[in-house]
Residue frames relative to the residue before (quaternion, step in Angstrom):
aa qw qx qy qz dx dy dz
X 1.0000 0.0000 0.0000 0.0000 0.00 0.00 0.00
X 0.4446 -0.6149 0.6092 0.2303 3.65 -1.16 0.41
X 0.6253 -0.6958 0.3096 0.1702 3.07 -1.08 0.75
X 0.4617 0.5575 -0.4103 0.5546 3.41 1.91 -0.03
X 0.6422 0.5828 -0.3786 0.3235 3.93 0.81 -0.36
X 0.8857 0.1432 -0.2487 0.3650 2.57 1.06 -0.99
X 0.5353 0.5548 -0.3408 0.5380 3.71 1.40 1.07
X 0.3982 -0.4882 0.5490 0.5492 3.75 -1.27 -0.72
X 0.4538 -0.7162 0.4741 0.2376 2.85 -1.50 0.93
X 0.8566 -0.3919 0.1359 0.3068 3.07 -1.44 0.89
X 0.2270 -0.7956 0.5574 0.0701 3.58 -0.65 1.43
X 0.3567 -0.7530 0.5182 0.1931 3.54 -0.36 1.58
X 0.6902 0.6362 -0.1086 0.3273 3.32 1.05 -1.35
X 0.6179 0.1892 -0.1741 0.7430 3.35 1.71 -0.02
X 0.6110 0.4333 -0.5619 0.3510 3.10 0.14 0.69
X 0.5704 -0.6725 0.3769 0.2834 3.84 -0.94 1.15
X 0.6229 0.4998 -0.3020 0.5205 3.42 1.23 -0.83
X 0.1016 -0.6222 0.7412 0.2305 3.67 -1.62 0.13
X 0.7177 -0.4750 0.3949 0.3215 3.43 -2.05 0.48
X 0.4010 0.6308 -0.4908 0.4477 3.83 1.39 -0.09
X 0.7767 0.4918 -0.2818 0.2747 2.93 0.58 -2.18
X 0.8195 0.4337 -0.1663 0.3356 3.50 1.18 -1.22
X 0.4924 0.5663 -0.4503 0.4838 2.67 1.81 0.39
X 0.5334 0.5358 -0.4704 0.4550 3.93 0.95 -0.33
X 0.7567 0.4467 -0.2789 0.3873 3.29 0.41 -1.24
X 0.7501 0.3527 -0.4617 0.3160 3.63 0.57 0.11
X 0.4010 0.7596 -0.2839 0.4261 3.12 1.57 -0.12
X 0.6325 0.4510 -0.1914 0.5999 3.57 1.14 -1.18
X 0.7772 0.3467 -0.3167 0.4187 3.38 0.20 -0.83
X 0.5256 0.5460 -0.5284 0.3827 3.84 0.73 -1.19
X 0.6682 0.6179 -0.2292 0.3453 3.26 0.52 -2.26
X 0.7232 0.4842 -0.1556 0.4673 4.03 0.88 -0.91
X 0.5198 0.4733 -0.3144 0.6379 3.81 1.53 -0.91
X 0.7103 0.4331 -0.4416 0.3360 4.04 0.40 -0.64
X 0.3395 0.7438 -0.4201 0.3938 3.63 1.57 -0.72
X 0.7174 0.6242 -0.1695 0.2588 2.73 0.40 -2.21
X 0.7642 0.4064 -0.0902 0.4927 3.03 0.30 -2.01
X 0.6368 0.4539 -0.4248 0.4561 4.08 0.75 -0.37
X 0.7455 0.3124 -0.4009 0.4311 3.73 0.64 -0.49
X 0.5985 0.3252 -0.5435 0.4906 3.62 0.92 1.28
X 0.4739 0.6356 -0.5211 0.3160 3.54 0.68 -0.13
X 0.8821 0.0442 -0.1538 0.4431 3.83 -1.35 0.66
X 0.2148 0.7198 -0.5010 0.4299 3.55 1.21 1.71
X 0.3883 -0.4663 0.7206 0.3356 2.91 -1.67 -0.18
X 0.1437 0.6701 -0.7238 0.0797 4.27 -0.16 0.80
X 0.8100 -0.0859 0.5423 0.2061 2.64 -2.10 -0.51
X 0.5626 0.6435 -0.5186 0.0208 3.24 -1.20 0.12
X 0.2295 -0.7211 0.6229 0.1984 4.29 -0.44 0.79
X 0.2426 -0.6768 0.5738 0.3922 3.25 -1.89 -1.16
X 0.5855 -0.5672 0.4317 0.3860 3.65 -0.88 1.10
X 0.8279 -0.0051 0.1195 0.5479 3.10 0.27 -1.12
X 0.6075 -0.4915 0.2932 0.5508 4.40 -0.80 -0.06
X 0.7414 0.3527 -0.1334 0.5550 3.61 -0.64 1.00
X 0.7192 0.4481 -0.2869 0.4468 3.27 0.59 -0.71
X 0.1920 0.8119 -0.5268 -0.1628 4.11 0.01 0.36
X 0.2142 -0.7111 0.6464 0.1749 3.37 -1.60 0.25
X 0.1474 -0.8300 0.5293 0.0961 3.74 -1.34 -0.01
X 0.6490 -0.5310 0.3329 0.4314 3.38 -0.84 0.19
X 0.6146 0.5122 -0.4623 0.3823 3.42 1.11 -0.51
X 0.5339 0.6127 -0.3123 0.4919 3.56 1.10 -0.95
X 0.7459 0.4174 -0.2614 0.4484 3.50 0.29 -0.35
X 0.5999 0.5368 -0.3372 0.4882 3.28 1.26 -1.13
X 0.6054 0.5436 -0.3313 0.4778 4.05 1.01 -1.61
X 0.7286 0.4899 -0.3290 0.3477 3.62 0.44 -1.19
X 0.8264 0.0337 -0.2662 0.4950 3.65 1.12 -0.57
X 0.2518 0.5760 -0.7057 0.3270 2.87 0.05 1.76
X 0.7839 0.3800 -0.1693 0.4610 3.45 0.67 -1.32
X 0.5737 0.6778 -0.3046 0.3445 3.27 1.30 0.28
X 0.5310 0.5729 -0.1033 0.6157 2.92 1.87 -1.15
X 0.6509 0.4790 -0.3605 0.4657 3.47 0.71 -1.34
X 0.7279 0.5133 -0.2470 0.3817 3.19 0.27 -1.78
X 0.8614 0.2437 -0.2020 0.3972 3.62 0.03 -0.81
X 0.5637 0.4395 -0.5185 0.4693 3.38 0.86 0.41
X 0.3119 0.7668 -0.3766 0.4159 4.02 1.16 -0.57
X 0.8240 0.0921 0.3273 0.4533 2.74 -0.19 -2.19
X 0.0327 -0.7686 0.6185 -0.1601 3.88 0.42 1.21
X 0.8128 0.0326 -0.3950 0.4269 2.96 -1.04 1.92
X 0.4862 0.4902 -0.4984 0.5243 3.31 0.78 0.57
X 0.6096 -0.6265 0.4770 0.0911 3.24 -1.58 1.49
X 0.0688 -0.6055 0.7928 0.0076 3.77 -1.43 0.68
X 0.3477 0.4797 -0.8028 -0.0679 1.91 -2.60 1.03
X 0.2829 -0.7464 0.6020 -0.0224 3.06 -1.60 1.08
X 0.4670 -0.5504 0.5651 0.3995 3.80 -0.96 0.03
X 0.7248 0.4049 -0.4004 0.3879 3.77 0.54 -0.32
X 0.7072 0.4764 -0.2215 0.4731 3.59 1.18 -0.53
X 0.4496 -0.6923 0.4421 0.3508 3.37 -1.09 1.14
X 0.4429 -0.6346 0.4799 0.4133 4.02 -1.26 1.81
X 0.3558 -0.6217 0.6904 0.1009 3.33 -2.24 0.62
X 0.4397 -0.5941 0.4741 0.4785 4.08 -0.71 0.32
X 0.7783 0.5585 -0.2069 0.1990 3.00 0.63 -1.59
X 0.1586 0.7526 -0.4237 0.4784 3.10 1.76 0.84
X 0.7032 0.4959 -0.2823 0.4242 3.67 0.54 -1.02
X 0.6097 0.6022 -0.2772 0.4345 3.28 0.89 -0.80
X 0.5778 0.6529 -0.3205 0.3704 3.64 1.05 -0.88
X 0.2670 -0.5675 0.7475 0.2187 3.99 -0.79 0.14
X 0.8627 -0.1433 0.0195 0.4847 3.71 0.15 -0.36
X 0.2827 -0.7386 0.6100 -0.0492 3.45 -1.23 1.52
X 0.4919 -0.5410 0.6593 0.1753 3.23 -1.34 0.30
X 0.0254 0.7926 -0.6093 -0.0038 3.90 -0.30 0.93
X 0.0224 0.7542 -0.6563 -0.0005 4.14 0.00 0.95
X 0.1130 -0.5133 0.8455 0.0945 3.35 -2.17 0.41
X 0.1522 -0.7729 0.5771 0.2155 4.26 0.19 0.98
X 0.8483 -0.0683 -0.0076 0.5250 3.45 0.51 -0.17
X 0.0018 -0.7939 0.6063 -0.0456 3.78 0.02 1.71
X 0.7619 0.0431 -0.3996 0.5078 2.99 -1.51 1.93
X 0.0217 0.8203 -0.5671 0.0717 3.60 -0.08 1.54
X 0.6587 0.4413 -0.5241 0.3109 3.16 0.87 -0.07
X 0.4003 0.6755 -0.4706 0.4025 3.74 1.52 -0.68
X 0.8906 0.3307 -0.1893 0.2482 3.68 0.57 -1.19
X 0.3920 0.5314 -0.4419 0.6072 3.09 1.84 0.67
X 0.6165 0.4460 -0.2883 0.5813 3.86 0.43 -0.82
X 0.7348 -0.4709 0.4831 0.0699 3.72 0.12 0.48
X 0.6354 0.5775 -0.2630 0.4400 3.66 1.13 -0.74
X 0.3854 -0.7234 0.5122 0.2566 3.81 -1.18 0.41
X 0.6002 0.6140 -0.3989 0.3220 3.56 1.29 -0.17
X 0.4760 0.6367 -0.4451 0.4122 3.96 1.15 1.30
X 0.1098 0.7924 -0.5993 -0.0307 3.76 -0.91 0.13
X 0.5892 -0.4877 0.5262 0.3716 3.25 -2.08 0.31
X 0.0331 0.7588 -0.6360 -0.1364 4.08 -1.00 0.49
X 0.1424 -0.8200 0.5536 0.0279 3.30 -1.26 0.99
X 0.2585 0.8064 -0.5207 -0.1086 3.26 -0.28 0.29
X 0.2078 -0.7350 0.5663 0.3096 3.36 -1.59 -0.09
X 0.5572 -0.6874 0.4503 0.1196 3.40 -1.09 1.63
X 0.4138 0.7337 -0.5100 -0.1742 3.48 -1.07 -0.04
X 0.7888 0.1343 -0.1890 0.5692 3.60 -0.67 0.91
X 0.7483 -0.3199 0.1592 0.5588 3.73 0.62 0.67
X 0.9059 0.2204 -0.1097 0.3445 3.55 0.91 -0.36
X 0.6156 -0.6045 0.3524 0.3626 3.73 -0.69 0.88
X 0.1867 -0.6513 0.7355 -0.0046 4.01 -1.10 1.68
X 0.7676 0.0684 0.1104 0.6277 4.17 0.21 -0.80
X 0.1745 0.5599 -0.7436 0.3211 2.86 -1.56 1.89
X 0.2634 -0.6501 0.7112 -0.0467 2.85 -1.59 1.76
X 0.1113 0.6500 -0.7443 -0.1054 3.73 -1.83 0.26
X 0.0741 -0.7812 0.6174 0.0556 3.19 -0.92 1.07
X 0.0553 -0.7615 0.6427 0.0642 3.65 -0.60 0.57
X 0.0306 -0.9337 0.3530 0.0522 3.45 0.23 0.94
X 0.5004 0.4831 -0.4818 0.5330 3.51 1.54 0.41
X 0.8919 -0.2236 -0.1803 0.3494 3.49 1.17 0.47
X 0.6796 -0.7130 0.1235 0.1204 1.38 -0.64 2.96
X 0.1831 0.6243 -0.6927 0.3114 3.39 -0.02 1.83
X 0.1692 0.5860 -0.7919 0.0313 3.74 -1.26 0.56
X 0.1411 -0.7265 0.6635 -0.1099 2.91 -1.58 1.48
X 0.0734 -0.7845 0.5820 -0.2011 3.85 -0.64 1.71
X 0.0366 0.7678 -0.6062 0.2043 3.04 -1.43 1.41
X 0.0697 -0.8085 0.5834 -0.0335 3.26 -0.76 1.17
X 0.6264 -0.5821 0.3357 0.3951 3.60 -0.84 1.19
X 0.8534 0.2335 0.0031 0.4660 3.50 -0.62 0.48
X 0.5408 0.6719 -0.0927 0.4975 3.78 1.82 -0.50
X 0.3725 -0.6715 0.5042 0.3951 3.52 1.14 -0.87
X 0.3036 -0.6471 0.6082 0.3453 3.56 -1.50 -0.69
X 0.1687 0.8786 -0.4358 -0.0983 3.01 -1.90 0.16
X 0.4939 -0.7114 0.4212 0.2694 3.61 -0.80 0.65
X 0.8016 -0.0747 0.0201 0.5928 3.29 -0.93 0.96
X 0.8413 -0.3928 0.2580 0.2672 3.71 0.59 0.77
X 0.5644 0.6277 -0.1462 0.5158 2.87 2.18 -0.48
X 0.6010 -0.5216 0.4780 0.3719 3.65 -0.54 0.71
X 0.3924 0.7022 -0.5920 -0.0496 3.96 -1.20 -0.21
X 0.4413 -0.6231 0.6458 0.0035 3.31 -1.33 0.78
X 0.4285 -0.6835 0.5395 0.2412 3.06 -1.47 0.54
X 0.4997 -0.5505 0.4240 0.5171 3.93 -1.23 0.14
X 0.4338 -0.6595 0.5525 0.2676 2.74 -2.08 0.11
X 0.0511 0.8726 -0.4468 0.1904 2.97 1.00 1.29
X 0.1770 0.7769 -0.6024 -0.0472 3.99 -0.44 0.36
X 0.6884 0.4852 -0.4107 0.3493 3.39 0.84 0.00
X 0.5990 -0.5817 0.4950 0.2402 3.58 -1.19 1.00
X 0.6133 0.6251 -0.3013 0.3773 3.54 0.73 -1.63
X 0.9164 0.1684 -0.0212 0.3625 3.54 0.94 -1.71
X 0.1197 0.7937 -0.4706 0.3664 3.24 2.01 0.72
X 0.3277 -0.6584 0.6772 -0.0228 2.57 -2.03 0.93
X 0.1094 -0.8732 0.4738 -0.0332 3.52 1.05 1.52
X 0.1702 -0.6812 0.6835 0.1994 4.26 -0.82 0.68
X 0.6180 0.4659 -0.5150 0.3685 3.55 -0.96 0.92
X 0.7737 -0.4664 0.3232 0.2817 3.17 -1.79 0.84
X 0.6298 -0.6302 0.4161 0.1818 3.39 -0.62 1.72
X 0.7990 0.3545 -0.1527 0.4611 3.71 0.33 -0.89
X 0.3679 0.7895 -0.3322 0.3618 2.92 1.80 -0.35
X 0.7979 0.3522 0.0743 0.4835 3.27 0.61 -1.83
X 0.4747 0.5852 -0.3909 0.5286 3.65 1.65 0.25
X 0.6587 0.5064 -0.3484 0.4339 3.87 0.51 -0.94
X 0.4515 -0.5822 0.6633 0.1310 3.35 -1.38 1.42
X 0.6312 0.6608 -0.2938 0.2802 3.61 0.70 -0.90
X 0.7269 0.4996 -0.0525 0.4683 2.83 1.68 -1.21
X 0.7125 0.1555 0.0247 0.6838 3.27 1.40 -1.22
X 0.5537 -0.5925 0.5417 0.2213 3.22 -1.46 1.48
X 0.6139 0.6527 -0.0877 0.4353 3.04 0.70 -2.15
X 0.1166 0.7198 -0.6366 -0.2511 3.98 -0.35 -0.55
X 0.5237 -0.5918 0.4913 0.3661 3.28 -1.45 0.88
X 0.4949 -0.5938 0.4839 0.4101 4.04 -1.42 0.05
X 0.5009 -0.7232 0.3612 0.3091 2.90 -0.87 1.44
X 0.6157 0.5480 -0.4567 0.3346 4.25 1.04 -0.12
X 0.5044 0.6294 -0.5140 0.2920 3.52 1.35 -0.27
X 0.3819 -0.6698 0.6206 0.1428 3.59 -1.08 0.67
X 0.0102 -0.7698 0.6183 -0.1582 3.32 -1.20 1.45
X 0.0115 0.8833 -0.4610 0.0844 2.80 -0.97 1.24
X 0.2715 -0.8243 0.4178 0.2687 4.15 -0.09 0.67
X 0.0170 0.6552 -0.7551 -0.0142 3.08 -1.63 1.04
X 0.7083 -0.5044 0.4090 0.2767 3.39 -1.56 1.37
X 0.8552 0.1752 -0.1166 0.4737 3.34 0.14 -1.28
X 0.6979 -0.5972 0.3781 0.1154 3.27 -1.52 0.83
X 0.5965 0.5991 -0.2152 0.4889 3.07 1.46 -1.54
X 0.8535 0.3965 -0.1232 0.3149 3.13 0.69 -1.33
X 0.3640 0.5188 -0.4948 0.5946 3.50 1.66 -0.39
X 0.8038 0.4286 -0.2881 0.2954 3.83 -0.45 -0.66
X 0.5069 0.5107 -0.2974 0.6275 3.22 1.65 -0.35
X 0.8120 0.2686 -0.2527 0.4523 3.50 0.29 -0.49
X 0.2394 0.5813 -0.5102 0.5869 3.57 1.53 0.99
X 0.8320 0.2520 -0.2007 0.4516 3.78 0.16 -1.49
X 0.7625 0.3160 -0.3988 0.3995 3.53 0.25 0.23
X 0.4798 -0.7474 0.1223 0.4430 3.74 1.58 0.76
X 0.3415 0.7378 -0.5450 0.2049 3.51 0.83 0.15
X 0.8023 0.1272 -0.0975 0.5750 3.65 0.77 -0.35
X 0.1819 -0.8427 0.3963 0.3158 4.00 -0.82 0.02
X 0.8690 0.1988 -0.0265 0.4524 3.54 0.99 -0.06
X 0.1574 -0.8977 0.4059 -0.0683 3.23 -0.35 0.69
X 0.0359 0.8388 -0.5325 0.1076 3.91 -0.12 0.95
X 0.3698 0.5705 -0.7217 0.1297 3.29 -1.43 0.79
X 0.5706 -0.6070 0.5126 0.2078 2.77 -1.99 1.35
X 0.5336 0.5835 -0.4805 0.3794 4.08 0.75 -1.19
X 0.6032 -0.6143 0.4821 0.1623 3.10 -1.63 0.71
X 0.0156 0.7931 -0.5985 -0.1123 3.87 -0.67 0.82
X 0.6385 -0.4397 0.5524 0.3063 3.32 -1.67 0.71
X 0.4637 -0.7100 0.4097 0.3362 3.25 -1.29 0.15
X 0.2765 0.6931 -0.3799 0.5466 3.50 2.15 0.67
X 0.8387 0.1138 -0.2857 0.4494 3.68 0.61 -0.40
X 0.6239 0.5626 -0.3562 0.4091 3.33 0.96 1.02
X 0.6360 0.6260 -0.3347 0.3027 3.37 0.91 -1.70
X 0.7810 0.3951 -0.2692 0.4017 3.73 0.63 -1.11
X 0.6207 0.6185 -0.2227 0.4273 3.70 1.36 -0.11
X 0.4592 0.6616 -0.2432 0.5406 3.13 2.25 -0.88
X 0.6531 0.3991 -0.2890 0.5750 3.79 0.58 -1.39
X 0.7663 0.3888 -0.3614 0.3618 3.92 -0.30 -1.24
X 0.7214 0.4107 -0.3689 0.4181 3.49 0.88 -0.36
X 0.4459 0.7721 -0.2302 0.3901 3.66 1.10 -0.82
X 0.7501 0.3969 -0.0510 0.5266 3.26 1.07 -2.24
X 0.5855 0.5228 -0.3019 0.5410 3.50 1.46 -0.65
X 0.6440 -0.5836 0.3536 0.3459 3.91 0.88 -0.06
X 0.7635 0.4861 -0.2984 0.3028 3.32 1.35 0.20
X 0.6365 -0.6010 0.3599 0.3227 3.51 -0.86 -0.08
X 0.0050 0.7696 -0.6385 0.0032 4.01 -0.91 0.70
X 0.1028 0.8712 -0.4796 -0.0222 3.29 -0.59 1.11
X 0.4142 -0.3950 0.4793 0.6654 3.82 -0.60 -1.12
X 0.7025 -0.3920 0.5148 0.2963 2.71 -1.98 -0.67
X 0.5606 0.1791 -0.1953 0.7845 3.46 1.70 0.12
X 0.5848 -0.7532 0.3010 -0.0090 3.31 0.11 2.08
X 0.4275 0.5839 -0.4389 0.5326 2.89 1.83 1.20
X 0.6860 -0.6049 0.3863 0.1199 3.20 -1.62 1.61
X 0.4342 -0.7573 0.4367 0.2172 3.22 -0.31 1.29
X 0.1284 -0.7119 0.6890 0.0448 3.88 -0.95 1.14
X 0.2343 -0.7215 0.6514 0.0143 3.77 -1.11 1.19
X 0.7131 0.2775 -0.3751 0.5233 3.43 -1.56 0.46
X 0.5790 0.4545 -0.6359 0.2320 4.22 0.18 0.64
X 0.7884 -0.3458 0.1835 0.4746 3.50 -1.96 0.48
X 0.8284 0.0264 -0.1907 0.5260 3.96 0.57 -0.43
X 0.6043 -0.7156 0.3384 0.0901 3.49 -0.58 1.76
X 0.6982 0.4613 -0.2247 0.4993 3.48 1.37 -0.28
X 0.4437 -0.6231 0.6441 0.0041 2.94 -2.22 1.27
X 0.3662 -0.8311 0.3669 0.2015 3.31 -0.63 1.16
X 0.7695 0.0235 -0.0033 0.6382 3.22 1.93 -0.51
X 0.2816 -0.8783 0.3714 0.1065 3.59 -1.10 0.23
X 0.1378 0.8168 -0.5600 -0.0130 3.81 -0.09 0.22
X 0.1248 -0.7285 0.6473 -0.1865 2.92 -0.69 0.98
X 0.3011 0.6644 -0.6355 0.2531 4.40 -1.20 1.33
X 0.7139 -0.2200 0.4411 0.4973 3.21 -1.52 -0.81
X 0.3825 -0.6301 0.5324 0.4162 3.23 -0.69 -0.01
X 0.4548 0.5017 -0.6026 0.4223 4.23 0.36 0.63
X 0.7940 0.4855 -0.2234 0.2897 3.01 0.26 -1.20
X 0.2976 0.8664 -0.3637 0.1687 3.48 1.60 -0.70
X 0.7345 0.5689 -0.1338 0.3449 3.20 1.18 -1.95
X 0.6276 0.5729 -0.3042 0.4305 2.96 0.97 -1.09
X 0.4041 0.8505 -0.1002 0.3215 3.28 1.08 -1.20
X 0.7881 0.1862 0.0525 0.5844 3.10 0.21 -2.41
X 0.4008 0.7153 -0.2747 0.5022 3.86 1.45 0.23
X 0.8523 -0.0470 -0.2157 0.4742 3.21 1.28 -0.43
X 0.3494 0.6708 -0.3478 0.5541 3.25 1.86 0.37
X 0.7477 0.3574 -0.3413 0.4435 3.77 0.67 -0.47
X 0.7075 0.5338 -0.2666 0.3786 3.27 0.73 -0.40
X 0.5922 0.5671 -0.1905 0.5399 3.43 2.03 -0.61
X 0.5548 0.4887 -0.3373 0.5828 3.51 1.62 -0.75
X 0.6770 0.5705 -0.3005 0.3549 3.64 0.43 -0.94
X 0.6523 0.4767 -0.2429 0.5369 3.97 1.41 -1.34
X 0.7447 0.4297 -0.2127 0.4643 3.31 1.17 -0.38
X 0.4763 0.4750 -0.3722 0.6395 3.30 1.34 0.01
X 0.8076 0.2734 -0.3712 0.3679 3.65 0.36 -0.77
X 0.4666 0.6653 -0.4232 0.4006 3.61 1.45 0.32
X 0.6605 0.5274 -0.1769 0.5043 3.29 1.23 -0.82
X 0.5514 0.6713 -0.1750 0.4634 3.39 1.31 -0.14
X 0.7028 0.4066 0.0059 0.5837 2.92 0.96 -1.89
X 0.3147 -0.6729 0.4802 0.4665 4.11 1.50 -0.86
């Protein structure tokens, strides 16, 4: 359940803070956690894995309790969670949470690469009001307020008007979208595809039109989504599951099982070959 179910939902009107205020304050801080994360970036740090595959680093840790500290002393009674920090229940209880990714696509930022940022968002009642991406090795900061639009470096942006599949510009792993195995449907072989590390940012660069669409089946947390949901949304596009239902953030387990994400023309095409691939795989899993 989400935390508006099982509470009243969030009273703007008693709360000291307005959405200005929390929109300054995530700005400053996102914009301050990249600082951070650049005067570890192309070091020799630290760095382990949570789990196989899965790395972390000291910079990630360092970003996470910066904006942790910042964020919840700020703004006392508002809820956190982060991929670097260990989850609490009492998250649920919150009307609004703090949703952080301190440093989405770590391996890009061990490897040297620019395709990683810091993602904030701020939750309320199941869904993202204020969300920052900052990708500061290129200088990209992306901002969105519910109802507010989005923008880069301060700059209006908009999604394409892209509706064809054929000539899309698809972010994700090339070979990805080649396997019959995977897809019932085959994708058209002119659609152009291309891979970035982090999530946040393939989806950011959906809403400001450099790219139009974006699929993957692996499961994301609501850390590598929540602050990419608003900036794309406000930019005119669409984020969905894989069964073309609107993502809700802050329930008891934080994770999406799949993602699509475009313009909204192009959506269909999309769920055309995503539904039929969820479905062969559901009936694999069935069958063992």
């Amino acid at each position: 359940m989400i935390a508006a179910e099982n509470n009243a939902l969030f009273n703007e009107q008693t709360c000291p803070w307005s959405r200005a205020d929390d929109a300054r304050l995530v700005k400053q801080v996102t914009k301050e956690a990249g600082r951070i994360a650049l005067s570890y970036f192309s070091r020799d740090i630290q760095m382990w894995e949570k789990s196989p595959d899965n790395p972390v680093s000291e910079a990630d840790i360092a970003v996470d309790t910066f904006l942790r500290t910042t964020l919840l002393q700020n703004r006392t009674g508002y809820g956190w969670l982060s991929e670097e920090t260990e989850d609490q229940p009492e998250r649920l209880r919150c009307g609004r949470l703090w949703i952080v990714d301190p440093i989405d696509g770590t391996r890009a930022f061990l490897a040297g690469g620019d395709d990683w940022g810091i993602s904030v968002a701020l939750v309320q009642d199941g869904k993202p009001i204020v969300a920052a991406l900052y990708a500061p090795v290129k200088d990209a900061f992306y901002f969105a307020e519910s109802g507010a639009g989005a923008t880069k470096n301060n700059e209006p942006i908009r999604v394409s008007d892209c509706s064809d599949l054929r000539r899309a510009k698809m972010m994700g792993d090339p070979s990805a979208f080649k396997s019959s195995k995977y897809w019932p449907v085959d994708w058209p072989e002119t659609m152009i595809s291309e891979q970035v590390n982090s999530i946040a940012l393939r989806i950011c660069q959906i809403a400001d039109s450099q790219f139009d669409c974006c699929v993957t089946l692996r499961p994301k947390n609501d850390w590598d989504v929540a602050a990419a949901d608003l900036i794309l949304s406000e930019a005119g596009g669409e984020l969905t599951t894989g069964d073309g239902v609107s993502l809700v953030f802050n329930r008891e387990k934080p994770l999406h099982k799949h993602i699509v994400a475009g313009t909204k023309p192009i959506i269909p095409a999309l769920m055309e070959r995503v539904t039929p691939a969820l479905e062969a795989w559901r009936a694999r899993q069935r069958n063992g």
